[in-house]
Structure formats: structure tokens, C-alpha cells
ZAZALUM-228258 format. One record per residue (C-alpha): residue in three letters; x, z, y. Coordinates in Angstrom, 3 decimals, padded with zeros to 6 digits, always signed. Layout:
<atoms>
ALA; X; Z; Y
...
</atoms>
This chain:
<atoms>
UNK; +306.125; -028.425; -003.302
UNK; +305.911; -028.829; +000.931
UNK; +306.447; -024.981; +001.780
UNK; +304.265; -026.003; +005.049
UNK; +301.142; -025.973; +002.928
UNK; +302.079; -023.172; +001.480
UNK; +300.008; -020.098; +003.766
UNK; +297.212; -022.117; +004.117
UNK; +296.677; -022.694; +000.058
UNK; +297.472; -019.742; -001.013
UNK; +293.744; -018.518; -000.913
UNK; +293.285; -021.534; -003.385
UNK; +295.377; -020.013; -006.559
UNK; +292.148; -017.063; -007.126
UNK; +289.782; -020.302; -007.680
UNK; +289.324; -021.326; -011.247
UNK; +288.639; -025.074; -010.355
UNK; +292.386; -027.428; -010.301
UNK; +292.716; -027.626; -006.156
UNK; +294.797; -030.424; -005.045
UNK; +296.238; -031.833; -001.283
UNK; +297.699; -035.059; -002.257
UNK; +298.367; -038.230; +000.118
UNK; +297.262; -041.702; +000.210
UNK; +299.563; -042.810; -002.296
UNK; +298.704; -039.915; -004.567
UNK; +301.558; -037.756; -003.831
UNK; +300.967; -034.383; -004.620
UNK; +301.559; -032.367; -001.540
UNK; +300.951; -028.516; -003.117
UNK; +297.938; -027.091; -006.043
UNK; +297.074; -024.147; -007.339
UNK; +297.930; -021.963; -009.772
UNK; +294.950; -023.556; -011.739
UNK; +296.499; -026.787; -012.060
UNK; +299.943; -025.804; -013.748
UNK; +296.990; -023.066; -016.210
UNK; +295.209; -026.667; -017.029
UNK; +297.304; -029.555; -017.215
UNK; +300.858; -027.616; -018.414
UNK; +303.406; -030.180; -016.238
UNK; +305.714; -030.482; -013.745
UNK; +303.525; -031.379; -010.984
UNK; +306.625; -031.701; -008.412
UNK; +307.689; -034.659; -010.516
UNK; +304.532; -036.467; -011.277
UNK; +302.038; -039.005; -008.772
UNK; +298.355; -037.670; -008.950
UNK; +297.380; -041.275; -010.457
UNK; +299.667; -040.342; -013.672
UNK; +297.146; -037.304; -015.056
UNK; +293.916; -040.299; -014.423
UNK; +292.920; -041.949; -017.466
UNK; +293.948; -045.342; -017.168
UNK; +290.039; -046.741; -017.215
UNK; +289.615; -044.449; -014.550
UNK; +292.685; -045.021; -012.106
UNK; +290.974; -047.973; -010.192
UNK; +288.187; -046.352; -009.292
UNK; +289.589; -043.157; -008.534
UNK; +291.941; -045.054; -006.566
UNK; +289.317; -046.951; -004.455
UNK; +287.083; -043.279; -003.469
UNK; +290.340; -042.236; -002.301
UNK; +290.342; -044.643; +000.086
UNK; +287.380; -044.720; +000.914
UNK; +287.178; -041.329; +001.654
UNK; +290.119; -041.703; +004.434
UNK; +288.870; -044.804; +005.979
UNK; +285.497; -043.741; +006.200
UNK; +285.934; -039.830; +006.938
UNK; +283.223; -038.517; +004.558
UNK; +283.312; -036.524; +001.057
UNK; +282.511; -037.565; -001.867
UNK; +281.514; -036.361; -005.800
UNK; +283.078; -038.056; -008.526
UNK; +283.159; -037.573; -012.727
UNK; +286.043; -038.959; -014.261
UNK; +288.397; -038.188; -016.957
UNK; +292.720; -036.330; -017.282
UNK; +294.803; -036.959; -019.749
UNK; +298.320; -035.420; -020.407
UNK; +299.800; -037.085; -023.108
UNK; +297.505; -037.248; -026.245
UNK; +294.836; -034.653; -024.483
UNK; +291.747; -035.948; -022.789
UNK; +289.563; -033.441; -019.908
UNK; +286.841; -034.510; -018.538
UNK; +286.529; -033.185; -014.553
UNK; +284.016; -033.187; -011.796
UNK; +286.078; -034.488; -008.465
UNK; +285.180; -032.997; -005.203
UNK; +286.944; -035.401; -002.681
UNK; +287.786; -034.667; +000.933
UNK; +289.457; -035.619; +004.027
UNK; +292.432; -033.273; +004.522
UNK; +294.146; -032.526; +008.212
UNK; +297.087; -030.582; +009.232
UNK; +299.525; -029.759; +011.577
UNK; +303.018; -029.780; +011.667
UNK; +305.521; -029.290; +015.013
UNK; +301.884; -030.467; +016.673
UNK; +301.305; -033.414; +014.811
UNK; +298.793; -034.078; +012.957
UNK; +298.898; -035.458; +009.557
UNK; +295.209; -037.392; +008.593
UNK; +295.902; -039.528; +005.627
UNK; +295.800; -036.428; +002.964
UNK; +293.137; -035.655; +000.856
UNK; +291.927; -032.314; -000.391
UNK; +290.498; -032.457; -003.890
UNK; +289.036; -029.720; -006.345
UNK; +288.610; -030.778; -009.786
UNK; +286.254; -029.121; -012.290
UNK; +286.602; -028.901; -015.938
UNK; +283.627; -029.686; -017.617
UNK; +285.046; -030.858; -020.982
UNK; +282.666; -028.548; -023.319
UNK; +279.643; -029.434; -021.526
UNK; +280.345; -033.407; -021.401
UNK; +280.727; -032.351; -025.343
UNK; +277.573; -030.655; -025.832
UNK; +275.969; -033.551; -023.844
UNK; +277.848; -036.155; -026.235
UNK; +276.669; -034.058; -028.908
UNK; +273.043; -033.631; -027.777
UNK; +272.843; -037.303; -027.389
UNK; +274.190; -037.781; -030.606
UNK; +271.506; -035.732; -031.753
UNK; +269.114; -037.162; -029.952
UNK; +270.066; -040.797; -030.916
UNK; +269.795; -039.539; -034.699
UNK; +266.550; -037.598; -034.214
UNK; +264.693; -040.245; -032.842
UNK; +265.939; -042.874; -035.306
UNK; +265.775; -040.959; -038.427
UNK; +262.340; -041.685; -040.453
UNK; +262.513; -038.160; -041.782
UNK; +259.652; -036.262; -039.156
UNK; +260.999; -033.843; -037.143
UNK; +259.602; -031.069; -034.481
UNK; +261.394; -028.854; -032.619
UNK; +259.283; -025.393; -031.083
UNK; +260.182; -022.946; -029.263
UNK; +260.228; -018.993; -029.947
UNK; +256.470; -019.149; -030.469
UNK; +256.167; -021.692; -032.421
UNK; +254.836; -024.393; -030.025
UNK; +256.392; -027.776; -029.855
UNK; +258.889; -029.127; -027.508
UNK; +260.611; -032.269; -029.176
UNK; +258.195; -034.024; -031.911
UNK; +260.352; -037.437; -032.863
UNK; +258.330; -040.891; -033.710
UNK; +258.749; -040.608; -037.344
UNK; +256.627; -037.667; -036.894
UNK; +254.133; -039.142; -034.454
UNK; +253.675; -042.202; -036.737
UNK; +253.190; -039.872; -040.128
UNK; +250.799; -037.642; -038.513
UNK; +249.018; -040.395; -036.210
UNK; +249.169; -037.832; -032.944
UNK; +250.424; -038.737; -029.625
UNK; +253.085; -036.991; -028.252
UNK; +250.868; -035.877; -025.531
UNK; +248.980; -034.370; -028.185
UNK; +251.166; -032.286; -029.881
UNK; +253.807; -031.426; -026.629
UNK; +252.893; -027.663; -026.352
UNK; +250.355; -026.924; -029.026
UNK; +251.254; -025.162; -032.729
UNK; +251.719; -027.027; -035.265
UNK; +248.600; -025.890; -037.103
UNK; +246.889; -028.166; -035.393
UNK; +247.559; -030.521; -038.691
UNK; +247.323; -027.633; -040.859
UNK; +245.487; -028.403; -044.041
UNK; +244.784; -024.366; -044.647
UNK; +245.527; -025.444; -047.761
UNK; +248.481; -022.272; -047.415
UNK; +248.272; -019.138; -047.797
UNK; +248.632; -016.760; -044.618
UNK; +251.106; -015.313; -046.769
UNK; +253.211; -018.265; -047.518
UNK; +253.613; -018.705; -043.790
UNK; +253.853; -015.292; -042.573
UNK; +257.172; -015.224; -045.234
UNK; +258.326; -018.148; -043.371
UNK; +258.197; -016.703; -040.282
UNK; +259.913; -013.220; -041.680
UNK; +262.917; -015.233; -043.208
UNK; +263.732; -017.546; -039.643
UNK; +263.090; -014.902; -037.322
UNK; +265.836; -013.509; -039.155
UNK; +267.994; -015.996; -038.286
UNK; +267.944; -017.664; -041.898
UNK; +266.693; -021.226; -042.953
UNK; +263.443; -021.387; -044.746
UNK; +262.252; -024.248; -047.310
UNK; +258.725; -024.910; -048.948
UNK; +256.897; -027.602; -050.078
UNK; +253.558; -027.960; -047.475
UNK; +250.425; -030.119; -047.258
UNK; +249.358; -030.912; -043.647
UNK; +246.532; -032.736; -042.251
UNK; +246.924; -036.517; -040.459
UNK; +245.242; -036.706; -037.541
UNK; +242.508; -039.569; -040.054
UNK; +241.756; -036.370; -042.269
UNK; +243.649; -037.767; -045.117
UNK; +246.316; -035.497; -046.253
UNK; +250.373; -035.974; -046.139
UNK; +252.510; -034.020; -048.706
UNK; +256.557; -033.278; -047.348
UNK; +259.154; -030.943; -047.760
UNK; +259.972; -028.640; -044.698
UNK; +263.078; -027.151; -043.621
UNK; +262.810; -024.879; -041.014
UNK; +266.035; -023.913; -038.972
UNK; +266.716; -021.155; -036.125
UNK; +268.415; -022.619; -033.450
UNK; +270.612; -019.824; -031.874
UNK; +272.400; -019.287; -028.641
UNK; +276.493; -017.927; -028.144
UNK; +274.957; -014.684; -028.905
UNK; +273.207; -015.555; -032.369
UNK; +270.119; -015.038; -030.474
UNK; +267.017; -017.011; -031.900
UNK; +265.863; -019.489; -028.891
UNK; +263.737; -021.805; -031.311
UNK; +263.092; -023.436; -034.523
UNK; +264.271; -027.187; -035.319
UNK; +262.032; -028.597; -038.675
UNK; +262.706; -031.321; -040.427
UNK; +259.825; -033.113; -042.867
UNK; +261.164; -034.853; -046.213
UNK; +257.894; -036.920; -047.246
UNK; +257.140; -035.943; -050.857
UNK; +253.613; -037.661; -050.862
UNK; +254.463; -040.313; -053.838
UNK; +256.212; -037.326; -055.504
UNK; +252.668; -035.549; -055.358
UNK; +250.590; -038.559; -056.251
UNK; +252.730; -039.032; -059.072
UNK; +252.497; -035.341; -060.719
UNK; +248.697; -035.637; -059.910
UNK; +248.040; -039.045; -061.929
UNK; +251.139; -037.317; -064.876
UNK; +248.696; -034.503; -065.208
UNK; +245.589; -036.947; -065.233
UNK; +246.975; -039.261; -067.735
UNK; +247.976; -035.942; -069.932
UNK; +244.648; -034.573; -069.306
UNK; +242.783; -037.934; -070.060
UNK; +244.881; -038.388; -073.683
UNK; +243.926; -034.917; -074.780
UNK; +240.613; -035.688; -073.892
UNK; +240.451; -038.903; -075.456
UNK; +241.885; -037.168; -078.650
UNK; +239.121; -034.679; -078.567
UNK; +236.417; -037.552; -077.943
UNK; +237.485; -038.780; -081.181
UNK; +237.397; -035.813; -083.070
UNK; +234.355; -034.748; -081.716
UNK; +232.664; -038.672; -082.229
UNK; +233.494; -037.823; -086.084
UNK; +232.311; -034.533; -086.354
UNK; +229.350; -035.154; -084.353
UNK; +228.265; -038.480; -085.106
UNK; +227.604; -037.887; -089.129
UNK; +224.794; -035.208; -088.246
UNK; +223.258; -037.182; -085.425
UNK; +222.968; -040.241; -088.022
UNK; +220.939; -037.746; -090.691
UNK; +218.835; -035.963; -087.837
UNK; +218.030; -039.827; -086.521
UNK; +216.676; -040.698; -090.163
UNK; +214.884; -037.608; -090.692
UNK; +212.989; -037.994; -087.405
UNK; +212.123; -041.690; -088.525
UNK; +210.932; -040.548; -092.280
UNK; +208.652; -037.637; -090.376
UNK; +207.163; -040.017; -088.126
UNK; +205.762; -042.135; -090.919
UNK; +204.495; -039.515; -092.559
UNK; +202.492; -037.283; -089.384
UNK; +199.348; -038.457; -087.779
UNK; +199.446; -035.497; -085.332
UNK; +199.720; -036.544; -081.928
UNK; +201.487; -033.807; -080.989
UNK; +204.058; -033.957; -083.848
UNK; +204.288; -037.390; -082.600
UNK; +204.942; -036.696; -079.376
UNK; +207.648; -034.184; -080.117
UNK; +209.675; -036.601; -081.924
UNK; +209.790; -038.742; -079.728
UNK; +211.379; -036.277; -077.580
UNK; +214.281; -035.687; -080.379
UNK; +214.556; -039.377; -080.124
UNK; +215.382; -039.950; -076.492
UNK; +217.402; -036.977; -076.936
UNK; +219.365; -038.178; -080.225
UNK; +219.651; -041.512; -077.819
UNK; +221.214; -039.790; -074.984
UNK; +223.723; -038.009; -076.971
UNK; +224.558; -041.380; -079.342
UNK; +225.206; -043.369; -075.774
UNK; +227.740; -040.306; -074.966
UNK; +229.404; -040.509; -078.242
UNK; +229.616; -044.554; -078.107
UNK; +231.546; -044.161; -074.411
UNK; +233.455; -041.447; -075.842
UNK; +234.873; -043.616; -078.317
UNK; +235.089; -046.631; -076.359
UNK; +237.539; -044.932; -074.333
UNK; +239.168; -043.311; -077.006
UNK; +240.472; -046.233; -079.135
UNK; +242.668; -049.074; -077.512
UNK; +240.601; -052.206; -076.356
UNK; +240.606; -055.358; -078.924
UNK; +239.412; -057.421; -076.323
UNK; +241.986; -060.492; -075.165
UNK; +242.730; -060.729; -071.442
UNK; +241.098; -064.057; -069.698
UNK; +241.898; -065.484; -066.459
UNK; +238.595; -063.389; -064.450
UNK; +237.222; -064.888; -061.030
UNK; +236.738; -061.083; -059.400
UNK; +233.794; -062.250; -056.771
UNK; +232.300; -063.919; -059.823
UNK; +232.078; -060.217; -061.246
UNK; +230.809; -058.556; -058.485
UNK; +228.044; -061.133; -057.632
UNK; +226.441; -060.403; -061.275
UNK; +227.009; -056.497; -061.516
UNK; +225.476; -056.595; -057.663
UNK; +222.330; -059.022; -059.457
UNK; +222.627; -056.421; -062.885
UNK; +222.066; -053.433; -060.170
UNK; +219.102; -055.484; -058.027
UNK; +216.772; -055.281; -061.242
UNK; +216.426; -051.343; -060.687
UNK; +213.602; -050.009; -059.220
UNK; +215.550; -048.197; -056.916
UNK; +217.359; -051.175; -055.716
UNK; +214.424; -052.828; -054.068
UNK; +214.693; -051.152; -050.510
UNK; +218.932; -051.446; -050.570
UNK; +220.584; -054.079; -048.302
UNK; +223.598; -054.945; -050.682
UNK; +226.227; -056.588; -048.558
UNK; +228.855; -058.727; -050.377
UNK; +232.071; -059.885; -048.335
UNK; +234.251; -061.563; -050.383
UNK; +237.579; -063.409; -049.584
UNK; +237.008; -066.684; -051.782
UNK; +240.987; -067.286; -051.374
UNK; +241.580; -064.282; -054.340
UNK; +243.265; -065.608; -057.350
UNK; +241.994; -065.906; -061.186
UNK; +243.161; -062.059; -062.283
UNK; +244.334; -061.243; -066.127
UNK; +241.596; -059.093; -067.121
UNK; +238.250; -058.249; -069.382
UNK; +235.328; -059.572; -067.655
UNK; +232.943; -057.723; -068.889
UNK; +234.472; -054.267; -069.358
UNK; +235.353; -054.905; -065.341
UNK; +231.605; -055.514; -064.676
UNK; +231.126; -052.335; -066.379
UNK; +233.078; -050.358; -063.689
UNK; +231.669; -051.982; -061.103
UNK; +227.929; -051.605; -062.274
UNK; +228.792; -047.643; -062.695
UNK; +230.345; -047.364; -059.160
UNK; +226.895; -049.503; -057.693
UNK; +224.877; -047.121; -059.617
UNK; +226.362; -043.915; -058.605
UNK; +225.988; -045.209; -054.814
UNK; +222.346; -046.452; -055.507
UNK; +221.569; -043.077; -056.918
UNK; +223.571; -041.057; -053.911
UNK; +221.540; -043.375; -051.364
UNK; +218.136; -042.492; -052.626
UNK; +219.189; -038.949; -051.319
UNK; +217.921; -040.028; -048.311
UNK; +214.842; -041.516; -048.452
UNK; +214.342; -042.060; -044.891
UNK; +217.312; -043.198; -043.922
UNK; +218.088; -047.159; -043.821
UNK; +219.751; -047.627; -047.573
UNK; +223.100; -050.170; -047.305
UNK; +225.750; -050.294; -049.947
UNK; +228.836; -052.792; -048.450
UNK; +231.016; -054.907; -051.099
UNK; +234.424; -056.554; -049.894
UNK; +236.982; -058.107; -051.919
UNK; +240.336; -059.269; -049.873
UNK; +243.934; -059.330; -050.324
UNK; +246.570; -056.985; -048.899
UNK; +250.647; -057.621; -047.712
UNK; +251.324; -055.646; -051.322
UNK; +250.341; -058.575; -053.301
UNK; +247.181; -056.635; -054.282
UNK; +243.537; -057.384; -054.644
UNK; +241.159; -054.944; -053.594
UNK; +237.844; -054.105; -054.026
UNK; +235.642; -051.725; -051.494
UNK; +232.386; -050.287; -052.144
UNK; +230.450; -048.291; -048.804
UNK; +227.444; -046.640; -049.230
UNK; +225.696; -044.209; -046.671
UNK; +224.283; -041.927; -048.852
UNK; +224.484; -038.378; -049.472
UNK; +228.798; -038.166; -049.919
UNK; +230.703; -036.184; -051.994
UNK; +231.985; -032.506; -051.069
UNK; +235.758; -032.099; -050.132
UNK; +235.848; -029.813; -053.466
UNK; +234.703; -031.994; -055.596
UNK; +236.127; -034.843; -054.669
UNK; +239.555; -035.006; -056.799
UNK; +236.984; -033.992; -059.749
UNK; +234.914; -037.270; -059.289
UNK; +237.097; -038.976; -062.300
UNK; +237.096; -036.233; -064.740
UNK; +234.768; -036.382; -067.726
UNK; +231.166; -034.136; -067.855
UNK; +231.574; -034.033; -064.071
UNK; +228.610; -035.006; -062.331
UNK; +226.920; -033.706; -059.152
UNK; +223.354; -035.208; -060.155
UNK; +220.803; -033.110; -061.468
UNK; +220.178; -032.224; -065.434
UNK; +219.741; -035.058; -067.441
UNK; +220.266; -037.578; -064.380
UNK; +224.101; -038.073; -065.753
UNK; +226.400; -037.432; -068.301
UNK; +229.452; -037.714; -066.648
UNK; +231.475; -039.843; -068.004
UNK; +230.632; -043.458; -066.242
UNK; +233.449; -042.457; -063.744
UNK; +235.558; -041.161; -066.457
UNK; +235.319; -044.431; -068.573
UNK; +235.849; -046.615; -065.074
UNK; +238.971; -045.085; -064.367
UNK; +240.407; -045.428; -067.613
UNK; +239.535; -049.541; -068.046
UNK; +240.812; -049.655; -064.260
UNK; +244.437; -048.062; -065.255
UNK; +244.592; -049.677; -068.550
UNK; +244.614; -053.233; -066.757
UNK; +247.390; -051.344; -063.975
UNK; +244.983; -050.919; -061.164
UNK; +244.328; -048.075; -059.485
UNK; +240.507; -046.658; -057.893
UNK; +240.259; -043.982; -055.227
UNK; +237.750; -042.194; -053.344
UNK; +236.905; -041.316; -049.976
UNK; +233.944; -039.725; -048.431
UNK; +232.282; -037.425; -045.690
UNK; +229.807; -035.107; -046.851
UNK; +226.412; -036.281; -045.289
UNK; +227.008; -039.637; -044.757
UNK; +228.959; -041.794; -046.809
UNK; +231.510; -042.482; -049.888
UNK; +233.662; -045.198; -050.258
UNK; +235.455; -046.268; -053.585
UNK; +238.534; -048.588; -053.608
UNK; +239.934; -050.604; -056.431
UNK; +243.142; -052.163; -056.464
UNK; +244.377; -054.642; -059.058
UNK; +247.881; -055.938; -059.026
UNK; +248.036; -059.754; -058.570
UNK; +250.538; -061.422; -060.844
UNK; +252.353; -064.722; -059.837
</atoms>
């Protein structure tokens, strides 16, 4: 190197930044001891412009001289590379003067270079990240130590239906079903505060009310000194999964059942038939009013329990009826006329919006009217809850992108409590009064809907109304 740089660089060699004074041409006048530490070459034999990256060397090139021509500093990323090894550097670029036998030398430049290879890495990689966090369409939320959210990504904005705005800074229990255990979380939080990854299976709350079923891991995010500085979760949705285990245990629930009904149509049916004729043979024989009017009690009761028997069975032995092209507005024009003839039905406005465009659907006309008599029944009944209040029960029929028909009945009656609402489709269950119900219309709906591959659900708000929704595959 020039021995009359020497003195003045010396202070240079105790920074940890490369220092350079190279000329115009990118001769390297003298570094520091950093330099040979970093790069590992002969800098005496080298230009500057042989340790820039080749997509860099142009510009690098041009600040130089821009630097000298216009007399100002300058900041400048770009990249090294000796041989096969890449560094990314900050440049710090400067106009350099000295003095030699009283001349002064201008067209130099003094340059300190900074590697900053690991962070451009962890930026690469947190952009990498980043890219893959918000493309993903697994949910995922990031919090800090506390457990409030810093990073929520749009798959989890869409399945919850929160804004970021929304979420940014609160706990996540704000979608918390409570459907967990205080337990069950505070185990959570024991196992990542330890610094190990939890899993569990969770049911949190949309932002609609309806529920959304997904498998959570929860990771500590640590720093250099395995320190926990937050908690990255990712949501794997298990919803069908759910739905699926649900209907598994319905369908296994609704054979044993329909086993039983069988059995129990046998067993109780011969007895009912002898206590029927009995009661006939002692009514022709009494002349006592009273007697009279007692039997005709154990009639209407014998009655009741023969009707219960008969659906029993019906949905205990496979249907013999033949499928026939059904016109599904058709249907629910007559079962809306069937319901009309009621007492009760005389103050209800029944509104019917129907989508004429629906196809001719595969099914048994009148074992379809059935369902939706018992579903118009069931809202006429929860309506008359609330005598005061203006009575409406709303009808649509329409088409969805899933090739699906689908059938909506609204009323704004009484509603159905949030506990007893994934009972409404199990037999006996009934929320009317004593000898208002038996049960089982609901029952014997949802098994003719699923035996012609539909599917019926319920939705309602306690106080106000309950919605039921068929859906019947259309097939081209």
C-alpha cells in the first residue's frame, strides 16, 4: 500500500466496518485491518471494482463519480463477492483530500463499508415469511407475550369475518366460543411459556355467531437467548371433519333408534290393538255418561300413542315408494294451503318466494310435503308464542353456485335456545308443552330429507326467530 496514507489510517484498523481510500479508477490506495479480516485477498493486487458484484459495478461506478464531481457523500447498499462468496454491505461514500510535498490530491474517495449480510438474511427470510403467511389459507395470528395480537393474516380475517382493525391489539378470546375449559387453556399457556409447542383441537366463535372448528398449533417464538418474545399460531380448519363425526354419530344414533322403534312398534302395538277393542265392546255396553266420557279419554289417548307407533315405523322400514320427477314450489304452495286450514293460521302472513327457474327434483312428493307441513307447523305453533306480536312465517326456494336447491323457512316467533338447538332433530325432543308434541315430526323430517341426500339445518335467536334450511342436491 502508499506508506503516505499510512499515519493518517492507522486510527481506521480499531473500526469493525471495511474502511477504504481508493481513487477514481478504483485503485486501492490503503484499508484497514478489517478489510484483509472480511474479504481474505491480496488487496495490493486487486482494483476496488473486482470485490463488486458484477450487477452492481455500474452503479457503484457512477456514485463514485458522482461523489467527486459533485463534492457531497453519499449512502449506498450493494453487494461483495470473492470468488463463490456473496456479502451484502452498506457503502458510506466520501470525498477524500490529502497532501503530499504540498499538493493536494482531490480525486480519492474515502469509503466505509458495512456488513450487513445476516440482517439482509433475516429480512429475506422475514419476507419469505411474510410472503407465505399472507398467502397460505391456513389462519394464522401472531401475539405478543400477553397474548394480544400483532400479525392476524387474511385467511384468518376471512374465516373469522373480523377486520384487522378489529383484532390488531385485542386477545384472541374475543372469538372465543367458551366452549373450553379454563383448564384446557391455562395448560396451554403452562406448556408455551415453557418454551414448548402446544396442539389442541378448539371451537371459536365467527364474528356471525356461527361457530368454526380448527386445529391450533401454538409456537413460542424466541430470541438469541431462548427468551420467549411471543407466540406464532397457526389454524388447520377441521370444521367438515366435525360436521362429519356429528352427522356419523347421528346416523348411528338414528339406526339404533330406528331398530328400537321397531321392536318397540311390535311389542307395543299387539296390546294397544286389544285395549282399543275392549274400550269399543265397553262402550256398547255402558249408558253411564261418565263411563262414557272416560273412554273416550282412553280413546284419544290409545290415538295419540297409535299415531306415534305408525311414525315410528314409517321411519323404521325402508320407503316402497318410487321416486317421480317433483316440481318443489308445487310442494310448498299446497303444504303452505294444508297449514292455512288451521285455526291458528288465520292471523299469519305466509310469504312464499320462489325461484320458478328450479328444476323437476327426483323425489317422493308427498313424503316431502310431509316435512315441510311439520317444519310450517312447528313455526305456526312457535309464533303463537307471541300473541301480540305481528305473526310472519317467510318461504324461499332458489338455487345456489353448489348446484343445490334450497329451501328457507323464517318465522319470528319464540326461537329455540342455544342448548337445545343441536337436539331439535332427535326423537321425543320437543320444547312444547305436555301433550302439545310428541317429538318425533322433526325426527321423521330429517330422516326422509337424508334418505333422498339432502341435508336440513337450523338457525335461531332466542326471542325472535328460527330459521330452517333444506338443501336437495340437483342432479343433471
Amino acid at each position: 500500500m502508499n506508506k503516505r496514507f499510512t499515519f493518517d489510517f492507522k486510527f481506521f484498523d480499531y473500526f469493525e466496518g471495511m474502511c477504504f481510500i481508493i481513487s477514481e479508477t478504483g485503485k486501492i490506495l490503503t484499508s484497514n485491518k478489517a478489510c484483509i479480516k472480511k474479504l481474505q485477498v491480496n488487496l495490493n493486487k486487486i482494483n476496488f471494482f473486482e470485490i463488486i458484484a458484477n450487477s452492481e459495478k455500474v452503479l457503484v461506478k457512477n456514485a463514485i463519480s458522482s461523489c467527486l464531481q459533485k463534492q457531497k457523500s453519499l449512502n449506498l447498499p450493494t453487494k461483495f463477492k470473492i470468488d463463490d462468496q456473496q456479502m451484502f454491505v452498506e457503502m458510506f461514500i466520501s470525498p477524500y483530500k490529502s497532501t503530499e510535498d504540498g499538493t493536494t490530491i482531490e480525486n480519492n474517495c474515502f469509503i466505509i463499508a458495512l456488513d450487513v449480510t445476516d440482517k439482509k438474511e433475516r429480512e429475506e427470510e422475514l419476507q419469505r415469511f411474510f410472503y407465505v403467511a399472507e398467502n397460505t389459507v391456513n389462519p394464522v395470528q401472531i401475539t405478543d407475550t400477553e397474548g394480544n395480537m400483532i400479525y392476524v393474516n387474511p385467511a384468518f380475517l376471512k374465516v373469522s369475518g373480523y377486520t384487522k382493525e378489529e383484532l390488531i391489539g385485542k386477545n384472541p378470546n374475543i372469538f372465543g366460543s367458551k366452549k373450553q375449559k379454563k383448564r384446557f387453556w391455562s395448560e396451554m399457556w403452562t406448556t408455551i411459556k415453557s418454551g414448548k409447542v402446544w396442539i389442541g383441537d378448539v371451537e371459536n366463535k365467527m364474528k356471525s355467531g356461527e361457530p368454526f372448528y380448527t386445529q391450533l398449533l401454538v409456537s413460542p417464538i424466541l430470541d438469541n437467548g431462548q427468551k420467549v418474545t411471543g407466540y406464532f399460531g397457526i389454524h388447520r380448519d377441521i370444521s367438515e371433519k366435525k360436521t362429519m363425526e356429528k352427522q356419523l354419530i347421528h346416523t348411528q344414533k338414528m339406526e339404533s333408534i330406528g331398530t328400537l322403534a321397531a321392536g318397540i312398534a311390535h311389542e307395543v302395538g299387539n296390546p294397544l290393538a286389544s285395549i282399543s277393542a275392549l274400550v269399543q265392546v265397553a262402550e256398547r255396553f255402558t249408558t253411564d255418561d261418565l263411563v262414557k266420557e272416560k273412554l273416550e279419554l282412553v280413546k284419544s289417548q290409545v290415538s295419540r300413542i297409535s299415531k306415534i307407533i305408525r311414525d315410528l315405523v314409517d321411519l323404521s322400514r325402508p320407503s316402497n315408494f318410487e321416486l317421480q320427477p317433483t316440481d318443489i314450489n308445487k310442494n310448498l304452495t299446497e303444504a303452505v294451503e294444508i297449514i292455512k286450514v288451521g285455526m291458528k293460521a288465520k292471523d299469519i302472513d305466509y310469504e312464499l318466494n320462489l325461484n320458478t327457474d328450479i328444476p323437476l327434483l327426483p323425489l317422493v312428493a308427498d313424503q316431502i310435503q310431509q316435512v315441510f307441513v311439520n317444519i310450517l307447523l312447528n313455526a305456526t305453533d312457535a309464533i303463537w308464542e307471541f300473541p301480540k306480536r305481528k305473526k310472519k312465517i317467510v318461504i324461499n326456494s332458489d338455487m345456489n353456485e353448489r348446484n343445490e336447491v334450497i329451501i328457507t323457512f323464517s318465522d319470528n316467533g319464540v326461537g329455540i335456545a342455544e342448548e337445545n338447538l343441536p337436539k331439535i332433530f332427535e326423537p321425543f325432543f320437543t320444547t312444547k308443552k305436555d301433550g302439545r308434541g310428541t317429538g318425533l315430526g322433526l325426527w321423521v323430517s330429517y330422516g326422509i330429507i337424508k334418505s333422498f341426500h339432502g341435508e336440513i339445518k337450523v338457525s335461531s335467536t332466542y326471542g325472535q326467530d328460527t330459521t330452517f334450511t333444506i338443501f336437495f342436491p340437483i342432479q343433471n
